[in-house]
N, C-alpha and C positions, 0 to 999 in steps of 0.2 A: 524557623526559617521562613521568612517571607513566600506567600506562593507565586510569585514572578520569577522568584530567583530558582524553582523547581524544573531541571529538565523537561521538558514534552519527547515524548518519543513519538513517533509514525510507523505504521502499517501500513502500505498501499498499494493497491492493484491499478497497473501499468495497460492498458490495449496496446497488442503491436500491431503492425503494417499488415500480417500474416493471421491475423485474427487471435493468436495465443493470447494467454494473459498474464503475464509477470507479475509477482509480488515481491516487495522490497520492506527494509527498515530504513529511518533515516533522523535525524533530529531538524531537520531544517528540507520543508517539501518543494518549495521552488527554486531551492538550490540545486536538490535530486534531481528534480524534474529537468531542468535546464540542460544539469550532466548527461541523462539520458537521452535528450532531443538533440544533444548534440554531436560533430563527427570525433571526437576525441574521448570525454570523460564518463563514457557510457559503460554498462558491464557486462562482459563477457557475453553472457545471452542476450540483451540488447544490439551489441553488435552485431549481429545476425539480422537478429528478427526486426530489427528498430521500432523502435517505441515512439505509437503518435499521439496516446492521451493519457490523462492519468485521470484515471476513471472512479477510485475513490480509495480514503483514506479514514484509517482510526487512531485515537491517539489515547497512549498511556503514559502512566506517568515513571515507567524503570523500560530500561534496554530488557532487562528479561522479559518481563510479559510483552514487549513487541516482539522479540523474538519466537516466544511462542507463541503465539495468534499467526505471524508467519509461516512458522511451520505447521500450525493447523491447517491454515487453508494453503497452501502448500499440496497438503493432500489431498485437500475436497474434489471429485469430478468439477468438470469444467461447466456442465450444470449450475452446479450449488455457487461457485466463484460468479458467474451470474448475475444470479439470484443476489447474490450480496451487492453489485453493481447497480443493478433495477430497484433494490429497496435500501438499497444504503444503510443496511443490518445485520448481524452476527447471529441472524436467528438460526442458519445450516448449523451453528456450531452451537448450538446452545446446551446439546448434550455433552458435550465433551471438555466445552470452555467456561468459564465463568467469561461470559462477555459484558457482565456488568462496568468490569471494570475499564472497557474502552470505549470509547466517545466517537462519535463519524464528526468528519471536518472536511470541507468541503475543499477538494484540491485545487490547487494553483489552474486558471484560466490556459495557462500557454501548453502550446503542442508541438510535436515535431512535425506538422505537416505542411 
């Protein structure tokens, strides 16, 4: 299989308006992103808190392993989710993840603000 024709998956930590941090999966990040800035296609927790930046993203190559890198940092302190914002790294997780396997990509420019 050609690798263009290979899904990308995404990991990304969301900033809201209320300072929290949302993390998401998605195959396409300024589609997500759009959805979340805006008053209709957001989710459930966005709705609330609304979401102004998308602060960073990692990309693999299966739904499974973004889903868990999600759920890892997921549970990290709000520290360490950070920390992964400030150095655009999976180093918090590095005992528990194989974070080799995911790449940082720099999210889409646009915001809700």
């Amino acid at each position: 299989m050609a690798e263009s024709s290979i899904r990308q998956y995404y990991t990304y930590l969301l900033r809201c308006k209320d300072g929290s941090i949302y993390t998401g999966i998605t195959t396409d990040l300024a589609r997500r992103a759009a959805e979340h800035f805006s008053d209709r296609t957001h989710s459930r927790y966005t709705h609330t808190h609304r979401a102004i930046k998308m602060e960073a993203a990692f990309c693999s190559d299966s739904r499974s392993d973004a889903a868990r890198l999600e759920y890892r940092i997921k549970r990290l302190p709000r520290s360490e989710k950070e920390r992964i914002i400030l150095t655009k790294s999976l180093d918090p997780l590095k005992n528990t993840t194989e974070i080799g396997k995911y790449r940082y990509t720099e999210p889409p420019e646009s915001s809700g603000l």
